[in-house]
N, C-alpha and C positions, 0 to 999 in steps of 0.2 A: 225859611229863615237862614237855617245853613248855603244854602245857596248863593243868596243875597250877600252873607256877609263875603262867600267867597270873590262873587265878582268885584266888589267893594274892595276888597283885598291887592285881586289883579291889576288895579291901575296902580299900583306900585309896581316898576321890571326889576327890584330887588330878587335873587336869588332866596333867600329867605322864606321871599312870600311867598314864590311859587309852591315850596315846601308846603306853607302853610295853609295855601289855596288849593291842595295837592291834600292835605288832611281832611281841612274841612270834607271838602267834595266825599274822601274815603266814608268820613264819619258820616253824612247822608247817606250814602249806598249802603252802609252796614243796616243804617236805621232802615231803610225802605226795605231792605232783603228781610230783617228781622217782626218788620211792623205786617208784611203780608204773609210769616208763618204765622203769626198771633192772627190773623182775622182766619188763618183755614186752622188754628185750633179753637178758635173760639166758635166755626161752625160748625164742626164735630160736636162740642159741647150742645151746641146748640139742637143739635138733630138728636140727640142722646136724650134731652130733657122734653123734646117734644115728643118722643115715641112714647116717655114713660107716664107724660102726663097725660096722651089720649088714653093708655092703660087704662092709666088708674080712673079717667074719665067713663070709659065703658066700662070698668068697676062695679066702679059706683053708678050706672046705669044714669046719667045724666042728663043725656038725650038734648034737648035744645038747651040746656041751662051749659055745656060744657064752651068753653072758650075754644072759639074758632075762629081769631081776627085776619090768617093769611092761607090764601090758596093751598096751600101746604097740610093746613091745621083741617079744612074742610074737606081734604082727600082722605085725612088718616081719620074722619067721622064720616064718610062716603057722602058728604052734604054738597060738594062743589058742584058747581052749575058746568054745562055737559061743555066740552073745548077747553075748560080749566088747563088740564094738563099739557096743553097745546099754546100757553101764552108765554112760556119764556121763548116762544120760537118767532114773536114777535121783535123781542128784543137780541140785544149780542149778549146770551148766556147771563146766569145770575148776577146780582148784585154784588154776591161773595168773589163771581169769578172775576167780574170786571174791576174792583178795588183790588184785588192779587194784581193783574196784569197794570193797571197804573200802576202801582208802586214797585213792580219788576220793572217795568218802564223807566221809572226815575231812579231805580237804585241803579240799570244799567248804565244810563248815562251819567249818572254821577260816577260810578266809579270810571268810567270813558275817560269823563271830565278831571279825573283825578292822577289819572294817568299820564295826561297828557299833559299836567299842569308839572309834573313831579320833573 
């Protein structure tokens, strides 16, 4: 949306706007620099709460009753089917790492974008 309004902005060659198409642009790169440390502490979080609920799963001696919806959750119950561990090599790295790398992608070029516009 910041984007949008910047180029929206650019067909004015007021001095002003470049300023202002020069912000905008800043204020998207801060958000995408900012919005992909929040998805790598939210998988920290996330890896913290899944070790402690396999814990507390083998515990409590659960056995098929423990939740195990992602490849991840059926390794830390030794339940995953045999190549498991071998499927993110199918793909370009996790899901965590590929939303970091888009939004370093677009915070880089926004700020590019902002630089260039200032």
């Amino acid at each position: 949306m910041l984007l949008g309004a910047a180029v929206a902005l650019s067909k004015d060659a007021s001095s002003a706007t470049y300023v202002g198409v020069s912000a905008l642009l800043f204020i998207a790169g801060c958000n995408s620099w900012f919005g992909q440390a929040a998805v790598a502490k939210g998988q920290g979080y996330y890896r913290k709460t899944k070790a402690i609920k396999a814990a507390l799963e083998r515990a409590l001696n659960l056995g098929e009753y423990a939740i195990v919806t992602t490849p991840g959750m059926k390794r830390d119950h030794d339940v995953a089917p045999a190549g498991t561990p071998e499927t993110a090599a199918h793909r370009l790295g996790k899901i965590t790492q590929q939303i970091r790398v888009l939004l370093a992608i677009i915070g880089a070029l926004a700020f590019i974008g902002a630089v260039r516009a200032a």
